[in-house]
Structures are given as structure tokens and as C-alpha cells.
C-alpha positions as CSV (number, residue, x, y, z in Angstrom):
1,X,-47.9,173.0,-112.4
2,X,-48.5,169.3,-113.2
3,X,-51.1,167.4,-111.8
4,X,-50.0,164.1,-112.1
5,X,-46.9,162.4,-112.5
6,X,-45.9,160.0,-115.6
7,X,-46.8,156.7,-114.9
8,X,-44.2,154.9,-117.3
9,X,-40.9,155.2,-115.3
10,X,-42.0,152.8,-112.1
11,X,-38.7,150.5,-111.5
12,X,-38.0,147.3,-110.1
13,X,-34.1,146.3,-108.6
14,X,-32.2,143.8,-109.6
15,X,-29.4,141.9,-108.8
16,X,-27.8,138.4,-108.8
17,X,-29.0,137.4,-105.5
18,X,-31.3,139.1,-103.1
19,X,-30.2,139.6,-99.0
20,X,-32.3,140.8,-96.5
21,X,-29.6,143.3,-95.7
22,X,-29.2,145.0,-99.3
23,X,-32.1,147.1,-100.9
24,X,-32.5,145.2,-103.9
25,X,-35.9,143.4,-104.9
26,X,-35.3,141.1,-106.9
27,X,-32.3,138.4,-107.5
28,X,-31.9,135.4,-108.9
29,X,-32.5,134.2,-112.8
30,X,-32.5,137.5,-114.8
31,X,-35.2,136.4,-117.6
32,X,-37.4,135.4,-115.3
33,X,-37.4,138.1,-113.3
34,X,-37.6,141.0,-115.8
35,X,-40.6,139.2,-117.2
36,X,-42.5,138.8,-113.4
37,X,-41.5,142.6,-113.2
38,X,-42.9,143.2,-116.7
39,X,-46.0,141.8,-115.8
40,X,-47.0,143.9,-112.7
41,X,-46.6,147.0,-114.6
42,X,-42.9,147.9,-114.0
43,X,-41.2,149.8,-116.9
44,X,-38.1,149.1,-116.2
45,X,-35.1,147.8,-114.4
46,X,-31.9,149.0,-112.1
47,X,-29.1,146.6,-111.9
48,X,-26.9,146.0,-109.0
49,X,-23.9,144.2,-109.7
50,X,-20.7,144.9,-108.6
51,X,-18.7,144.9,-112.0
52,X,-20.0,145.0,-115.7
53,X,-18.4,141.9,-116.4
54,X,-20.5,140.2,-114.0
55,X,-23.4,141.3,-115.5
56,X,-25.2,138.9,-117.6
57,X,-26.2,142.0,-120.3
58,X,-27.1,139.6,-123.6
59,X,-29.6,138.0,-121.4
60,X,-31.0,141.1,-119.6
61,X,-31.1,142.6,-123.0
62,X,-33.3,140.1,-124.7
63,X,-35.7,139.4,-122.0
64,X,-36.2,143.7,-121.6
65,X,-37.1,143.6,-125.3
66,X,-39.6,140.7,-124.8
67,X,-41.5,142.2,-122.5
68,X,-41.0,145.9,-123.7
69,X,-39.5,147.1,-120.9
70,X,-35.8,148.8,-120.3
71,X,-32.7,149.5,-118.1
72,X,-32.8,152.4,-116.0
73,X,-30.0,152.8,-114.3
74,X,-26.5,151.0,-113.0
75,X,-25.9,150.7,-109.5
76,X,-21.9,151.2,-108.7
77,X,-21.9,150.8,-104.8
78,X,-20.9,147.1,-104.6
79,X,-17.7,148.0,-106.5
80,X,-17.0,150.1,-102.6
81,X,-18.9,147.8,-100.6
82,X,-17.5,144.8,-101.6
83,X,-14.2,145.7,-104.0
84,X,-13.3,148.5,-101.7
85,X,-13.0,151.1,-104.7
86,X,-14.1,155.0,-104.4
87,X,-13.5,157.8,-106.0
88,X,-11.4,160.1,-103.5
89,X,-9.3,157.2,-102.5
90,X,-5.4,159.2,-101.7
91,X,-3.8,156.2,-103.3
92,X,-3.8,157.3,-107.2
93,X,-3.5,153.9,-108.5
94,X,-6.7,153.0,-106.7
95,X,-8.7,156.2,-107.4
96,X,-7.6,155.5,-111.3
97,X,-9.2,151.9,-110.9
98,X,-12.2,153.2,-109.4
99,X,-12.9,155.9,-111.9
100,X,-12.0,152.7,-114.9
101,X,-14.7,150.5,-113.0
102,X,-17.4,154.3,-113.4
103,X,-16.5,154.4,-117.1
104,X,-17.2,150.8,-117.5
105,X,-20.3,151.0,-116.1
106,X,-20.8,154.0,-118.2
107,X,-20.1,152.0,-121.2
108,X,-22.5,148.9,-120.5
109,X,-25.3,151.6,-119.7
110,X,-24.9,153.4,-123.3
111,X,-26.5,150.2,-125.1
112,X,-30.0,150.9,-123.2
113,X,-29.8,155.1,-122.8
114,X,-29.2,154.1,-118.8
115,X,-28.1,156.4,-115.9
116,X,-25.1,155.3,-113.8
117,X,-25.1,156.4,-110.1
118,X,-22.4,157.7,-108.1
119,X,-23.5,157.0,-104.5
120,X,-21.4,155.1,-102.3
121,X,-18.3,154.9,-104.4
122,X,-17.8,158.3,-103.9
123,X,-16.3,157.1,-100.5
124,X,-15.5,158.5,-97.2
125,X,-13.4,160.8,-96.2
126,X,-10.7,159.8,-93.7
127,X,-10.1,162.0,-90.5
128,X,-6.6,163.3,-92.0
129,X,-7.8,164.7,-94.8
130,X,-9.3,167.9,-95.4
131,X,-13.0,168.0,-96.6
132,X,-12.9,171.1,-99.3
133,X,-9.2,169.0,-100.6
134,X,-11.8,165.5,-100.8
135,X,-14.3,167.6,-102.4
136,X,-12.2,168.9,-104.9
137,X,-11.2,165.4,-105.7
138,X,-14.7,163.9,-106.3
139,X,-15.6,166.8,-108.4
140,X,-12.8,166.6,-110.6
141,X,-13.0,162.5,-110.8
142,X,-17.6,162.9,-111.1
143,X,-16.7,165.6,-113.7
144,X,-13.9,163.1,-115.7
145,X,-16.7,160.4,-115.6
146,X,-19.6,163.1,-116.7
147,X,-17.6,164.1,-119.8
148,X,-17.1,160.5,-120.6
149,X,-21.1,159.6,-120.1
150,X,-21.8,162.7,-122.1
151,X,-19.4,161.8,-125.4
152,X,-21.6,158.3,-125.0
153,X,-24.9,159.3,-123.8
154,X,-25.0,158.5,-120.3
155,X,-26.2,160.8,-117.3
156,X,-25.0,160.4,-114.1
157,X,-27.3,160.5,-111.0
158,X,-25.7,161.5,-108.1
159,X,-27.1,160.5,-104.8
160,X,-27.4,161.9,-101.1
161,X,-26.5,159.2,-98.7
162,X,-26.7,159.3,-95.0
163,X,-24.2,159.5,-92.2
164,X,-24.2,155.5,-91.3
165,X,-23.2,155.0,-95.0
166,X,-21.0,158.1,-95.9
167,X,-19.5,160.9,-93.7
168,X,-20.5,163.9,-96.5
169,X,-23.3,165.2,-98.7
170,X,-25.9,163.9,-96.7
171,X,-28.5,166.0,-97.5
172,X,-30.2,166.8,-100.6
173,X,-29.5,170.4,-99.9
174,X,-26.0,169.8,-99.3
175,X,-25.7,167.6,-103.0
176,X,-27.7,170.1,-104.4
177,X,-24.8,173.0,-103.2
178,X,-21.9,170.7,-104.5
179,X,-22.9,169.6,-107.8
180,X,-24.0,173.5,-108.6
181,X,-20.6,175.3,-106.6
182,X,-18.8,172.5,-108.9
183,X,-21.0,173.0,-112.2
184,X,-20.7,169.8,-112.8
185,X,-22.1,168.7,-116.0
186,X,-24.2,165.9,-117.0
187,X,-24.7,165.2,-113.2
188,X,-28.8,164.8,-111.6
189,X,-29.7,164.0,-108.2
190,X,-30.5,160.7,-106.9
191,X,-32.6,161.4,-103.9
192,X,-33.7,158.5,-101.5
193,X,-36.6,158.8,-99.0
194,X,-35.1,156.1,-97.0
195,X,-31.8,158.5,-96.8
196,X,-33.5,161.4,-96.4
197,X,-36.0,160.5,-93.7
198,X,-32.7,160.1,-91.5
199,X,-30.7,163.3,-92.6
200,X,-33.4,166.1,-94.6
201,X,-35.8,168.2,-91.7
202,X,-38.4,168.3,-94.1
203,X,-38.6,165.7,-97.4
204,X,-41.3,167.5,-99.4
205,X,-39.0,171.0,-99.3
206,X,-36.0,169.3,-99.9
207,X,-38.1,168.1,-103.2
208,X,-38.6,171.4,-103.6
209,X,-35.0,173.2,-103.6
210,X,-33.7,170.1,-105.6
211,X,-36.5,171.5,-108.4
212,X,-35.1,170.3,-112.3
213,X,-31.7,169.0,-110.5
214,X,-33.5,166.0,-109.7
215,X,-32.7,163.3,-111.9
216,X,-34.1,160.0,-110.6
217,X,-35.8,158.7,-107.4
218,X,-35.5,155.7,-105.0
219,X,-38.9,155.1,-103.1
220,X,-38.6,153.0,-99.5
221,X,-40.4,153.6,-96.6
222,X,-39.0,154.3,-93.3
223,X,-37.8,151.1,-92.3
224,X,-36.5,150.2,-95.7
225,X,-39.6,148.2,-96.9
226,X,-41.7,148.7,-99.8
227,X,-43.9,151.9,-99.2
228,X,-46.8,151.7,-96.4
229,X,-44.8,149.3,-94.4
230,X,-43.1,152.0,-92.2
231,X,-44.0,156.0,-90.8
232,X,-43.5,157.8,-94.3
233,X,-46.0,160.8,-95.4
234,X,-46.0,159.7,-99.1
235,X,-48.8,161.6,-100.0
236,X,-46.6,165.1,-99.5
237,X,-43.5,163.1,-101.2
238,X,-45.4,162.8,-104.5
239,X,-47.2,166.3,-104.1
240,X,-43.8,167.7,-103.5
241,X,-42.4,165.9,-106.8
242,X,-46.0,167.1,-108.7
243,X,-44.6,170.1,-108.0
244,X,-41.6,170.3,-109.4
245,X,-42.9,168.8,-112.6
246,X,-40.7,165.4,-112.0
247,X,-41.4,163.0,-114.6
248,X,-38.1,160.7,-114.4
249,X,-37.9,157.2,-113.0
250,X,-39.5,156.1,-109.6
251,X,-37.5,153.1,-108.4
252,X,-38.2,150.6,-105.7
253,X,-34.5,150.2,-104.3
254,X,-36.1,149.0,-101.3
255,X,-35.6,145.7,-98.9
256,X,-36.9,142.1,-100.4
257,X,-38.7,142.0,-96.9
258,X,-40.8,140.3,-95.9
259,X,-39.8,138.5,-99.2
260,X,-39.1,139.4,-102.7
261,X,-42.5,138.4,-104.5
262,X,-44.9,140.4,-101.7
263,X,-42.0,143.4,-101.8
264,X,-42.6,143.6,-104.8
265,X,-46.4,143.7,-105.6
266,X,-46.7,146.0,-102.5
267,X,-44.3,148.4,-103.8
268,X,-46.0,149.1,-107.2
269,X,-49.2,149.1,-105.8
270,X,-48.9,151.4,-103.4
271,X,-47.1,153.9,-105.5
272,X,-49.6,153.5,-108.0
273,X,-51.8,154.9,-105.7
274,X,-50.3,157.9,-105.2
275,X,-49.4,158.6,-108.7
């Protein structure tokens, strides 16, 4: 069993412009940023923008390789949030755009070995349509977009969300069930304790059945801030992922509250401390 977990896959978020609303940590000028992340300790960062094209990748690029740091992962769930895209989507036109905007994430990840997440875009399903026909759809459009990560060496993490945000695979057990029943390949799971505070019974055991399925980690407390701000047992969180032997990334997609700057000092620090 391991004893302590790596210490070189600690996060930061990213994205154009920080909201008190969205879960990102950081916004604004991308240099500048990477290199304040740089020197906290972060290893890396996970970019939220809504398209590849809008990223500014040259830039992002050069200013990770400064401060020796890389990309983690791409965040795809602005392209349903705000572009109204998803994967099950009944209109085919629409569900073919939304698996070209996956693959072009997938393609601005390969350059820095990044994950892409399929979390919100996934969509909800609407009350006419049956839930095993819109599960069949996602897990023939996730497996289409794992195949094409795969040929360019891209995983995709795969994220349990809760009921406020989509109306299916909730839980980390019930991710876990579809992405084996489906054998999808090239497909972790993304599990969130913000998410799974609201929909898992017990956090640390749903560490536990997740076991080498678990791909990649988002750390917020209970109220969405950084970690000791809300109710959340960490201590049996990181004992749980000990466990399990999890060495992947630990990211702080967590609220810029009460701003960005003392978000982001308290986040590290406190999950140093249980590391």
C-alpha cells in the first residue's frame, strides 16, 4: 500500500477571466499567471476555455516551459455551458459539431501529453428520451473521441457530476458501472469532492471502488472554496486515495473566493498538508 502520495501533480485552473460563479482560480494574463502558480509550488495547469481557438496556446506554452511546469488537462464544459454543444444532442448535425469541438481539444492537448475531460458536454438527457438509448449514444460518441485521443496520445477523464448540473452518472459508482459495462477505452475518472459531497454516501469508499479507474482529481471543499474553508473530512479523502495507490493530478478546480490570489495560496497549502 503506499504511504504517501506524489507530490508533483498539484494543479492550478485557468482560464481567461475568473467569476465568482465558475470554479476556476485563476484568469486573466496567461504568463503571468502560470509563473505566480509556478512559484507556489504548482506543477501544472488545467485550462478552461470554451474553444481551442480561443486559447492563447504559443503563449501558455512558452511561459510553462519557463517556469518548468505543464498542462494537465482541457476543460470542455464551456463549449455546453455557453455554446450549447453535448454529446447526446438528437439533432445529428449538432452532436457531430460537438464531438469536432472533443477532437479539437483532443488535438491542442497532444502538444503537452494533456487529458481532455468529458464532464458537462456529455449533456442531459431530455424527458422524451430513453436513458439506456442516451447512454448508448454517449458511449459510442466518448468511445469515437477515445480512439481518436488514443491514435494522438491523449486520455480522456471522465467526470461524475451532480444532479443540479446533469440528470445522469452522478455518482462515482454509477461512472465507474458505465465506462466498465461500455469498456470504453482510453477513458479514467474525473472525480470531484465538491460533486461527490452532494451525490456519493460515503467519499473515501467511493475512492475506493473507483481503485486504478481513477484518472485525475478536482479538490474543493464543501462550499466550493479552496480546502478548509467548508465541512469536508480531507484527511479520509487523501487516506482513501493512499490507498488506492493514486499518483495522478490533484487539481484545485475550486471557486476564486474570497479572491483569486488567497484561493490560491490556501488551496496548495492546505493540500500540502495532507499529502
Amino acid at each position: 500500500m503506499t504511504t504517501t502520495l506524489k507530490r508533483n501533480h498539484l494543479i492550478a485552473t485557468l482560464c481567461a477571466e475568473t467569476s465568482p460563479g465558475s470554479p476556476v482560480i485563476m484568469g486573466g494574463d496567461p504568463a503571468r499567471q502560470i509563473g505566480i502558480a509556478a512559484g507556489l509550488g504548482y506543477d501544472g495547469v488545467e485550462l478552461h476555455w470554451g474553444s481551442p481557438a480561443e486559447i492563447p496556446l504559443a503563449v501558455i506554452a512558452d511561459a510553462c516551459q519557463a517556469n518548468g511546469i505543464g498542462v494537465a488537462a482541457f476543460a470542455t464544459g464551456r463549449a455546453y455551458v455557453r455554446d450549447g454543444l453535448h454529446l447526446i444532442d438528437v439533432n445529428d448535425r449538432t452532436r457531430e459539431a460537438s464531438i469536432l469541438r472533443v477532437q479539437q481539444f483532443i488535438d491542442a492537448a497532444a502538444p503537452f501529453q494533456a487529458k481532455v475531460m468529458i464532464g458537462c458536454i456529455r449533456g442531459n438527457i431530455p424527458e422524451y428520451l430513453d436513458r439506456e438509448v442516451a447512454h448508448d449514444r454517449l458511449a459510442e460518441a466518448v468511445h469515437r473521441l477515445a480512439s481518436y485521443g488514443e491514435a494522438r496520445g491523449v486520455g480522456l477523464i471522465f467526470e461524475s457530476i451532480n444532479r443540479y448540473e446533469n440528470n445522469y452518472l452522478n455518482t462515482a459508482l454509477d461512472t465507474a458501472a458505465f465506462l466498465r459495462h461500455y469498456q470504453l477505452p482510453n477513458t479514467k475518472i474525473l472525480l470531484d469532492t465538491f460533486h461527490m459531497n452532494i451525490e456519493d454516501p460515503s467519499l473515501p469508499e467511493s475512492i475506493l471502488s473507483c481503485g486504478d479507474l481513477l484518472g485525475y482529481v478536482h479538490i474543493a471543499d464543501s462550499n466550493r472554496w479552496y480546502p478548509g474553508a467548508g465541512h469536508l473530512a480531507f484527511h479520509d479523502i487523501f487516506a482513501a486515495l493512499r490507498a488506492i495507490g493514486y499518483s495522478g493530478p490533484i487539481s484545485a478546480e475550486c471557486l476564486p473566493m474570497p479572491d483569486s490570489s488567497t484561493a490560491l495560496r490556501g488551496w496548495i497549502d492546505s493540500v500540502r498538508s495532507f499529502l
